[in-house]
Structure formats: structure tokens, C-alpha cells
C-alpha positions as CSV (number, residue, x, y, z in Angstrom):
1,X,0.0,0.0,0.0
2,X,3.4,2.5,0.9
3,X,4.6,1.8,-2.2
4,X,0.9,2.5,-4.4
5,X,1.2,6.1,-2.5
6,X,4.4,6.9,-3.0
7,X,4.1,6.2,-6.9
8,X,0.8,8.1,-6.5
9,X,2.3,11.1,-4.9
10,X,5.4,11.0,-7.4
11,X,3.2,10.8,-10.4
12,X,1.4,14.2,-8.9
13,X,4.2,16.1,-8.4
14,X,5.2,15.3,-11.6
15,X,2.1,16.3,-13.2
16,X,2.1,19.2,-11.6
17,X,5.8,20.5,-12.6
18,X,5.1,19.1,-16.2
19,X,1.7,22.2,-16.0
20,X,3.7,24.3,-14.3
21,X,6.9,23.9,-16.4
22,X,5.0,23.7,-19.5
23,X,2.9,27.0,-18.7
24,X,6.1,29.0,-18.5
25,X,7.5,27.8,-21.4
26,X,4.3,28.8,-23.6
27,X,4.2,32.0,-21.9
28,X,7.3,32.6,-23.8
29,X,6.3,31.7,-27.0
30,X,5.7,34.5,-29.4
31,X,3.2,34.5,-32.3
32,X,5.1,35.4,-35.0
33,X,2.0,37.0,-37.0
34,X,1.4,39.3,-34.0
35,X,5.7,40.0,-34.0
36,X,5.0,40.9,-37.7
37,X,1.8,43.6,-36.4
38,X,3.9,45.1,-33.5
39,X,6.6,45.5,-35.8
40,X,4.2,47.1,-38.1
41,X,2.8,49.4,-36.4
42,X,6.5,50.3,-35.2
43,X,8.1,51.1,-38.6
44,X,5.0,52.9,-39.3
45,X,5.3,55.1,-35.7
46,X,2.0,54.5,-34.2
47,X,2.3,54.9,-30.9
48,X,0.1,53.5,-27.9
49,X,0.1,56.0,-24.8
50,X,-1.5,54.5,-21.6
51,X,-1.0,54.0,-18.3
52,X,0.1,50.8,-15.9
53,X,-3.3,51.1,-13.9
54,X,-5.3,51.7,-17.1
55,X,-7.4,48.2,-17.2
56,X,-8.1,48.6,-20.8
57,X,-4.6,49.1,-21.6
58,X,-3.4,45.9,-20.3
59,X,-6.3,44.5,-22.3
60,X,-4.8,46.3,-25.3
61,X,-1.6,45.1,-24.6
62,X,-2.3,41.6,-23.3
63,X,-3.9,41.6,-27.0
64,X,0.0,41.4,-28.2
65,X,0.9,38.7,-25.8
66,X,5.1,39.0,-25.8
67,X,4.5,41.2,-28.9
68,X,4.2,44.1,-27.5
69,X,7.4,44.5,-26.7
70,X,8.2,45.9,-30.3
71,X,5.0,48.3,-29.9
72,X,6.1,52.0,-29.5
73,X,4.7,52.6,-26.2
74,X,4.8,55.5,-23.5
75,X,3.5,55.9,-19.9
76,X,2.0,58.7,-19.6
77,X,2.0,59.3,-16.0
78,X,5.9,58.7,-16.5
79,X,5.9,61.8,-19.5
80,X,2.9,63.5,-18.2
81,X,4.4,67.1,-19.9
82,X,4.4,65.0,-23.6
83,X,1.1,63.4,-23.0
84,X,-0.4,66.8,-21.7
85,X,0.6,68.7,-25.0
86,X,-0.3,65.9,-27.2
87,X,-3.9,66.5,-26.0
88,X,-4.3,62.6,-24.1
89,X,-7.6,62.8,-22.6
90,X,-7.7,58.9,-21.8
91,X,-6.3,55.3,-21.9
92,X,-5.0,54.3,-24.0
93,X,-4.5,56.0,-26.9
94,X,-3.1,55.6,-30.2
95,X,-1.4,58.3,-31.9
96,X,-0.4,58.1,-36.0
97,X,2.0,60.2,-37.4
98,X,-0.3,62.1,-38.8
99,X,-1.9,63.1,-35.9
100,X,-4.8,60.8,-35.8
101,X,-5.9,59.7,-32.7
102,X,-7.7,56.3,-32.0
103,X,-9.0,57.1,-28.2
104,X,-10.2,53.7,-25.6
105,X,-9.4,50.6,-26.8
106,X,-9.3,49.0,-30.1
107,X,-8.3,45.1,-30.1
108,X,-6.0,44.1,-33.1
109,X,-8.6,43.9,-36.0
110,X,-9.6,47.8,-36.0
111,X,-5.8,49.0,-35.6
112,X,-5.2,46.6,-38.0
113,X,-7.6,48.8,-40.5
114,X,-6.4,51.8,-39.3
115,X,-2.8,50.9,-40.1
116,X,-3.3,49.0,-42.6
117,X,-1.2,46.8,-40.6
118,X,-1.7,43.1,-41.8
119,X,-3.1,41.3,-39.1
């Protein structure tokens, strides 16, 4: 009967480093279509300004997933004196270079049409 348990308890730990193991490693993983957006809407210099408590800009970025690393980003209450003259009146916002402005959040498919960004 030890020996059941023991093999039992093994087999659980096990399982449960393989989950926990394996959940790290795909949090890592990047989606190379979303890499191709970010990087995008980078060489195009549309710009995401938000803030860390901003709920919808986590959603924004959690969109990305590891993406949005290459997403030009700014914190506005880090660079409140550039966000101030830019006119930001909420999170987040998108700024093109051509001064458009895409105000609350947007998910990939309409920044995607505003960029012309292939998604």
C-alpha cells in the first residue's frame, strides 16, 4: 500500500511541474503574426500612450501577448508634460503620425484597418 502512494504522490508532483513547467515555457512563445503587427505598427510610428493602472490598456496590450514588446509605447504618467501637449484625454490611446488619434481601446482587428497593418 506505501509503495501505491508513494508512486501516486510522485506521479502528482510530476504532473504538476510538467503544468507548471509547460505554462512557463508557452508564456514565452511568441506569435510570429502578432511580431509581424507590433513591428508594423512600429516602422509605421503608431504609438500606444496608456498608463500601468489603465485596465483597458493591459487589455490592449495583453492583446500582443510577448509582442508588445516591439509596440512603441509611453507611460504617460511617467511623460505627463508630452502626453499633456499631445492633447491625451484617456487610456489608451493611439497616436499616427499624422496626428490621428484612436482614443479607448481598439483590439488588433480595427488597428489593423487603421494601419493598414496586416493582421
Amino acid at each position: 500500500m506505501n509503495k501505491i502512494l508513494i508512486i501516486l504522490i510522485i506521479v502528482v508532483i510530476a504532473l504538476i511541474a510538467f503544468l507548471i513547467w509547460g505554462g512557463i515555457w508557452s508564456s514565452k512563445k511568441s506569435d510570429p503574426k502578432l511580431e509581424s503587427f507590433a513591428q508594423c505598427l512600429a516602422e509605421k510610428n503608431i504609438t500606444m500612450y496608456g498608463a500601468v493602472w489603465c485596465q483597458w490598456c493591459k487589455k490592449e496590450k495583453s492583446n500582443f501577448g510577448d509582442a508588445f514588446k516591439y509596440v512603441p509605447y509611453v507611460e504617460c504618467p511617467e511623460n505627463t508634460k508630452k502626453c499633456l501637449e499631445l492633447g491625451i484625454n484617456g487610456y489608451p490611446t493611439w497616436i499616427f503620425p499624422d496626428g490621428k488619434k484612436l482614443q479607448g481601446y481598439q483590439g488588433l482587428e480595427r488597428l489593423s484597418q487603421e494601419s493598414s497593418c496586416a493582421l
